[in-house]
C-alpha positions in Angstrom: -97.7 38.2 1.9 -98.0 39.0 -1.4 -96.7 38.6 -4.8 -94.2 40.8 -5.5 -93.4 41.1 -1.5 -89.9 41.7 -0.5 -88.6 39.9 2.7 -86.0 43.0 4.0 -86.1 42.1 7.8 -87.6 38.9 10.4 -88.0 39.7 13.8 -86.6 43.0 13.5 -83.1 41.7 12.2 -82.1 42.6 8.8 -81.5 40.1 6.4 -77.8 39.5 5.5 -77.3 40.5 2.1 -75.6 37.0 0.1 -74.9 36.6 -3.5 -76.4 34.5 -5.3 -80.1 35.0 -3.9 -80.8 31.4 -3.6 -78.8 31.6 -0.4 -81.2 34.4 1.1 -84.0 31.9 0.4 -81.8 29.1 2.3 -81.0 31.5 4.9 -84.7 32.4 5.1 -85.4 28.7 5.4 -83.1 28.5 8.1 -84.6 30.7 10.7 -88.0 29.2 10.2 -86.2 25.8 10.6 -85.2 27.3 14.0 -88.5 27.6 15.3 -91.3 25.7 16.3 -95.1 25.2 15.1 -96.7 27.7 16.6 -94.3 30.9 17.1 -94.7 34.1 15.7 -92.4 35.2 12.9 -92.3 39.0 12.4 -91.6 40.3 8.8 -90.7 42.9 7.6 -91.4 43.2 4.0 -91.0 45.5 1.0 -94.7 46.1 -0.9 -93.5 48.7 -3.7 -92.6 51.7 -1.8 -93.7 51.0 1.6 -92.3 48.6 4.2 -94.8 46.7 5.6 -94.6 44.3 9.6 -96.4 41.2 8.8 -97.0 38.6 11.4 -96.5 35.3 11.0 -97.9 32.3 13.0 -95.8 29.0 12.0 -97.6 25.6 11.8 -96.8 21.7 11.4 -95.2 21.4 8.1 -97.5 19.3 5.1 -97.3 16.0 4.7 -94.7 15.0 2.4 -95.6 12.4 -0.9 -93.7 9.8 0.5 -95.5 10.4 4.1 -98.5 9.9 2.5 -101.0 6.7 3.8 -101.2 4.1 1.0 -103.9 1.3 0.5 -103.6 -1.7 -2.0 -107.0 -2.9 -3.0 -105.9 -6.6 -4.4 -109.2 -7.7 -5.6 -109.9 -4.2 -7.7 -105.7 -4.2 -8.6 -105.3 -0.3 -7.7 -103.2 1.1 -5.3 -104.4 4.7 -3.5 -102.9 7.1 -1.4 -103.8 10.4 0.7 -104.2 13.7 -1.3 -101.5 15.9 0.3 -100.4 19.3 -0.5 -98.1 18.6 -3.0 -100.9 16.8 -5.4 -103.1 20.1 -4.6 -99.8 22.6 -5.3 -99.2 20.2 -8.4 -103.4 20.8 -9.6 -103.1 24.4 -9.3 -105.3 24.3 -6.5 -105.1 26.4 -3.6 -103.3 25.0 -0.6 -106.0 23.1 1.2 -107.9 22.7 -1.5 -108.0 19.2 -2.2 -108.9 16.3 -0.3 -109.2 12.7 -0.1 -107.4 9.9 -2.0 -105.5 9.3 -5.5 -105.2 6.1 -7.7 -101.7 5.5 -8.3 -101.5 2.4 -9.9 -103.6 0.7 -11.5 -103.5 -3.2 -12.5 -105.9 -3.7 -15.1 -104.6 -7.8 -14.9 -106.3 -8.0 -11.9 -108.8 -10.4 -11.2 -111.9 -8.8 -10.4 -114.4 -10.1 -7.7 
């Protein structure tokens, strides 16, 4: 998809049309929610004046924050965790864009070695 893309249709089935649109994103939510990783969503989209099918292949949804592995490093007093998508979504980075670890807290106390 694109920016600007209009979601009119998935898997051949019209959307429903709901006021306010925030339920048309929930609803939207809800079919993929129905599926699993793996399956094909088709959509149907709105690109200015053309409709356009677009294919969709579903995968394992990112690793939340709170998911995240955490290590405590006593002797150094900093605690780090993964780098998940929401730290790369938060950077302005593209999605997959960033890997590897974050210090989250630091204790500059801490006796050092």
């Amino acid at each position: 998809m694109k920016g600007h893309d209009i979601i009119i249709a998935i898997d051949g089935r019209p959307l429903p049309r709901f006021r306010p649109d925030r339920v048309v994103a929930d609803y939207i939510e809800k079919e993929i929610r129905r599926r699993r990783p793996g399956d094909l969503m088709k959509l149907t989209v709105l690109r200015g004046p053309d409709r356009i099918q677009l294919s969709a292949q579903l995968k394992d949804a990112p690793k939340l924050v709170r998911e995240a592995r955490r290590e405590y490093f006593d002797g150094l007093g900093f605690t780090a965790r993964e780098f998940v998508y929401g730290d790369a979504i938060a950077r302005r980075l593209k999605p997959g864009g960033g890997r590897g670890w974050l210090s989250i807290l630091s204790n500059p106390t801490a006796r050092r070695p």
